[in-house]
N, C-alpha and C positions, 0 to 999 in steps of 0.2 A: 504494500500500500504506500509505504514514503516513496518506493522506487516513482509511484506513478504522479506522485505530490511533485517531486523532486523535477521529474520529467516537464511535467506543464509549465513550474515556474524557470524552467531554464528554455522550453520554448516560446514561453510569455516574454522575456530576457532579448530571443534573438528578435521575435515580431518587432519587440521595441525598436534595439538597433537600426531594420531596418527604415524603420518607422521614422526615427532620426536621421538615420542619413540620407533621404529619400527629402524629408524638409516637412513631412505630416507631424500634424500634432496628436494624431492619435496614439492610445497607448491602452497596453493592457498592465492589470495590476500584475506585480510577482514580488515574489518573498515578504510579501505582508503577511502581520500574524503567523512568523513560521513558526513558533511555543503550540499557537493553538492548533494550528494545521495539522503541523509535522507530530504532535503530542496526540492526536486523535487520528493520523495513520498510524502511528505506530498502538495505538491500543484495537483500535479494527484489525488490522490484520495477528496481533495477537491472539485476539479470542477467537478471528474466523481459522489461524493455524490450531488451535488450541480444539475445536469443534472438530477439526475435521483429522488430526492426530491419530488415532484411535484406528478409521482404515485407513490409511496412509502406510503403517505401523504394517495391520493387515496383510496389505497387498506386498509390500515387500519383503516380506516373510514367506510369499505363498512363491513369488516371484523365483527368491532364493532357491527355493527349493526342488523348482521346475529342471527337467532337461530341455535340451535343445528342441526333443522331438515334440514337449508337450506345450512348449512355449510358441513355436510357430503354429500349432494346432491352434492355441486360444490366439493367436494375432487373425488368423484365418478365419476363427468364430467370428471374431469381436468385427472382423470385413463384411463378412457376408448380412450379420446380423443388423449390419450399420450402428455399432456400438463404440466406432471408433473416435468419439470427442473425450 
């Protein structure tokens, strides 16, 4: 979640630049209230890693423990099945 905070105000940043060098007055806001922003991405993505932990954990454990033969089997399900997002 910061990755995606971070992302916007550094492409809010170049808009600006451009925006100035160009001779516009327009502008986007960035790095305003970064405590509040950046302090409430970092607790979102927190609890939504914290929520989804559990099968995460799961699956890579089930993962590990596959061979080669049964792992392209379920990549072949998860095709056919349209399960692949």
């Amino acid at each position: 979640m910061m990755s995606f905070t971070m992302l916007d105000d550094v492409i809010a940043s170049i808009y600006n630049l451009g925006s100035y060098i160009s001779g516009s007055d327009h502008r986007m806001s960035a790095w305003e209230d970064i405590a509040g922003r950046y302090g409430t991405a970092l607790i979102g993505g927190a609890i939504a890693g914290a929520i989804g932990a559990d099968e995460i954990y799961k699956s890579a454990k089930a993962i590990r423990e596959m061979n080669n033969e049964q792992a392209f089997q379920t990549i072949i399900y998860m095709i056919n099945e349209g399960k692949t997002d």
